[in-house]
C-alpha positions, 0 to 999 in steps of 0.5 A: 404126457408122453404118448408110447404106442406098444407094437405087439401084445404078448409077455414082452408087449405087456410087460413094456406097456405095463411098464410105461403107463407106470412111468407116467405114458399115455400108453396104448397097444397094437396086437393083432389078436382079440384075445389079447387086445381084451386081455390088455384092455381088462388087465392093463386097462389101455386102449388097443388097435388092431393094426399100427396105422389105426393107431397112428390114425388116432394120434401119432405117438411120441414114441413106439416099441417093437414087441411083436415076434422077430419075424414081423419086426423090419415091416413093422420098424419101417412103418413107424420109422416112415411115420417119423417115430422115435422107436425101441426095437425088441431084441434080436433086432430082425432075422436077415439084412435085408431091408436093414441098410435102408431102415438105418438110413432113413433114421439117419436122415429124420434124426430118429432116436431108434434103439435095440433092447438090449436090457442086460446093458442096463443091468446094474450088476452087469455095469459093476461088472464092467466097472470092476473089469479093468481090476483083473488086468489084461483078459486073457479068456471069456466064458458065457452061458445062457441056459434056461428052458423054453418051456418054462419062460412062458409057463406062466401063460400056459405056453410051451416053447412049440407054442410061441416064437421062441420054438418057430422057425416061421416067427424068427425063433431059435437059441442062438438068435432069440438067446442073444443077450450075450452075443451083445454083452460081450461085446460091449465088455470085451471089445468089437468081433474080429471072427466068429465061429459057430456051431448050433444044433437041435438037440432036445426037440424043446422047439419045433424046427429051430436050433436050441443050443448053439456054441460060439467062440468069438475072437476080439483083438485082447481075447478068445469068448466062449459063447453058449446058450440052450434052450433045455437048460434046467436048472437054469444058468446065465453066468459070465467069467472072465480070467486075466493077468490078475485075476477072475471076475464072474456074474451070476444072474440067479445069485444077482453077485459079481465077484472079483478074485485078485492075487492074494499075499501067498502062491496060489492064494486069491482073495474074493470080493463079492457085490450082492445085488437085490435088483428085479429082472424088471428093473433093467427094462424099467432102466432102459424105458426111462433111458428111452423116454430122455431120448424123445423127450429131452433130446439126450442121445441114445447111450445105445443107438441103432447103429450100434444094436446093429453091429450086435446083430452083424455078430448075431447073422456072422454066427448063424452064417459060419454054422450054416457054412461049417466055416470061420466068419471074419467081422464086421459085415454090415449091410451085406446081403 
């Protein structure tokens, strides 16, 4: 039986742990907190640890995810990856370069499997998306929107957005670094950032200290992207439209459809073709879990290694560095400090 030892113990630590011990996983949990080690232990039934190494103490995992708040992610990556630990990273990956050229070498060398959580890649309405894209010709322009209030992704535990990472600068919180599942979508539809420009702002008081809306036009070699996210957004949005030479294709998370609009017979006529999907959020992680159970225990190769999460991460620190600076920010900028 594969053994999977889960980093953290909040809503994505369970949700991950949950998920694993129904694929069949030895499963156990590290979280810090009492309360949550006995909210698993009751809930979940799975044995928990208070601290990585204990845990490694009791037998070393085959593999591990990362679910504790951004902040903590590099200190706890590189104490598994120094454990020889094949790892899933909760995305954003971490909050600064620092450390991150030495982590990824260290991966290099062991011949870890190390990937980012990047759910929305296993996303089956976003893969017919991606398989649908070259219907519409040359893109020409890309609009994305990711807007979902902070206070209610954690309403079913009784938190506000103040009260988790999400609304903390101290823990790595923030709209446009915790909201990145669009930055790394375009990416991977539309092809490698050549620039970034930004704007971010804290608009609502909906976090404590941190920006909930940012605003980012990114430039590729076939496009211009327009990226926004918010963490005040009600009712929720998370869509995707892009316009080409031959048409439109969009998606819409909360309809779960994709629809490609095509020149019609007549001038001005365009004909709609719409794909319904009836997948679970879950499903992308269930996807992207067994993706990452192949990896360690087969020896297939990461269809998303590390190095590619991290060119998602450089987009991510480009952003937040061109809103800091009020300036342009030319891509790639890998293991920059």
């Amino acid at each position: 039986m594969t053994s999977i030892l889960v980093v953290g113990g909040g809503s994505a630590g369970k949700r991950h742990a949950g998920n694993f011990r129904d694929l069949g996983c030895d499963v156990s949990v590290v979280e810090t907190r009492e309360d949550r080690r006995k909210e698993v232990e009751e809930k979940l039934g799975l044995k928990t640890f208070d601290s990585v190494q204990s845990a490694i103490a009791a037998g070393k995992p085959d593999g591990a995810v990362v679910a504790v708040p951004p902040k903590f992610h590099m200190p706890v990556a590189q104490e598994l990856v120094d454990n020889n630990i094949h790892t899933l990273i909760e995305k954003p990956p971490f909050h600064e370069w620092e450390g991150v050229d030495e982590l990824y070498q260290k991966v290099k060398q062991n011949n870890l499997k190390v990937t980012i959580g990047f759910t929305h890649r296993f996303w089956r309405p976003l893969i017919k998306y991606k398989e649908l894209l070259p219907q519409i010709g040359k893109v020409l322009s890309v609009d994305a929107v990711y807007s979902e209030h902070g206070d209610d992704r954690h309403a079913g535990f009784g938190e506000t957005a103040k009260d988790f990472f999400l609304g903390q600068a101290s823990l790595g919180g923030g709209a446009l670094m915790e909201d990145c599942h669009p930055t790394d979508f375009v990416r991977w539809l539309f092809g490698e950032p050549q620039e970034v420009r930004a704007m971010t702002a804290q608009a609502s008081g909906v976090g404590a200290d941190v920006d909930d809306v940012a605003e980012m036009l990114i430039k590729t070699q076939e496009c211009i992207i327009r990226v926004h996210v918010d963490m005040y957004g009600r009712p929720h949005q998370k869509k995707l439209e892009a316009i080409g030479t031959e048409g439109a294709l969009r998606w819409n998370f909360y309809t779960n459809t994709v629809e490609l609009w095509k020149k019609g017979e007549k001038l001005k006529e365009m004909d709609c073709q719409t794909f319904h999907f009836e997948d679970d959020r879950n499903d992308m992680f269930i996807e992207e879990e067994k993706h990452f159970l192949e990896a360690i225990t087969q020896g297939k190769e990461l269809l998303y290694p590390l190095e590619d999460g991290l060119k998602s991460f450089d987009l991510m620190l480009s952003a937040k560095q061109s809103a800091d600076t009020g300036q342009a920010v030319k891509l790639p900028n890998l293991f920059k400090e």
